[in-house]
Structures are given as structure tokens and as C-alpha cells.
N, C-alpha and C positions, 0 to 999 in steps of 0.2 A: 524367944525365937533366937534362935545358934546366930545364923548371916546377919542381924545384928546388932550382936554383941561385938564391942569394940574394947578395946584398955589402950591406955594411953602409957608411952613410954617415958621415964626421967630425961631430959635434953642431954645429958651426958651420954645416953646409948645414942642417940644420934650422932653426936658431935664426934664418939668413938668409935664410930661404925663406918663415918669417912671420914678417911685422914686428905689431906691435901700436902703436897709437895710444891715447891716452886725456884727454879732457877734462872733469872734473867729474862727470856721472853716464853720461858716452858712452864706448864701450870698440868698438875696428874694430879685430878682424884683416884682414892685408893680405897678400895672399897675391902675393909676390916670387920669380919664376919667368918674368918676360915672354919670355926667350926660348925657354922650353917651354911656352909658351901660358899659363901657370900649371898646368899640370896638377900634382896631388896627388899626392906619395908617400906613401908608406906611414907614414915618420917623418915628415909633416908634417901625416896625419891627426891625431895620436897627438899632436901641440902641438897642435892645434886643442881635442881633445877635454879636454884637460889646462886649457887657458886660457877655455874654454866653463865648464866644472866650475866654476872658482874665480868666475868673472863671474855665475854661478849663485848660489854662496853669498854674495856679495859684495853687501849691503841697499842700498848707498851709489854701487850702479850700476843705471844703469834703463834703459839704451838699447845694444843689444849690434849690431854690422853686420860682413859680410866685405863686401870688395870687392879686386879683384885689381887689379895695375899692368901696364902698356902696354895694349896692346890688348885682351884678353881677360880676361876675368873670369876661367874657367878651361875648358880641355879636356878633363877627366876627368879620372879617379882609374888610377893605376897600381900 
């Protein structure tokens, strides 16, 4: 059955698919996927929501932003 067939990704496509920046109290995910429009996998939800958390509990950060590399911000989630 196709819907659930799953493959697991190497931790390096994740880790490279979002970058983070950080200066002082500014913190950008950067979502690194231009040649898939950036669209969202599954494990790169799953860093966002992990580096959102900590930037949440983090007093010493006051300005949080995604923004995606080449052209597209992003094309959906997959």
C-alpha cells in the first residue's frame, strides 16, 4: 500500500534543510530546500517545532522570523 510507505531521512538532510541564524535577541529559521521550492518535510517540521520551543523558553530572545532561500518562501508541507 503506497499512503504507507514511509523512508526515513539521514539527520544531516534535516539539520540542512534548516539553517538557523542568530544575533543578540533575533533568532531566523531558514528553511534550505530552494530546489524544492522549500517545501516542508515531515523531519523538518519536527526541527522547527523543536527550535521554536527552545526560542520560546529562551527570556534572552525577543524576535523570532522563518524566511526561506532562492526564490520561494516555501510550497507546502509534504
Amino acid at each position: 500500500m503506497l499512503s504507507s510507505f514511509r523512508f526515513k531521512l539521514p539527520p544531516t538532510f534535516t539539520l540542512l534543510s534548516v539553517l538557523v541564524e542568530g544575533r543578540a535577541f533575533l533568532r531566523a529559521s531558514i528553511l534550505n530546500r530552494p530546489s524544492k521550492l522549500n517545501v516542508i518535510a515531515t523531519s523538518m517540521a519536527g526541527r522547527l517545532q523543536r527550535l521554536y520551543e527552545s526560542w520560546e523558553d529562551n527570556s534572552q530572545i525577543g524576535f523570532v522570523m522563518m524566511k526561506g532561500s532562492g526564490r520561494a518562501f516555501s510550497s507546502g508541507v509534504v
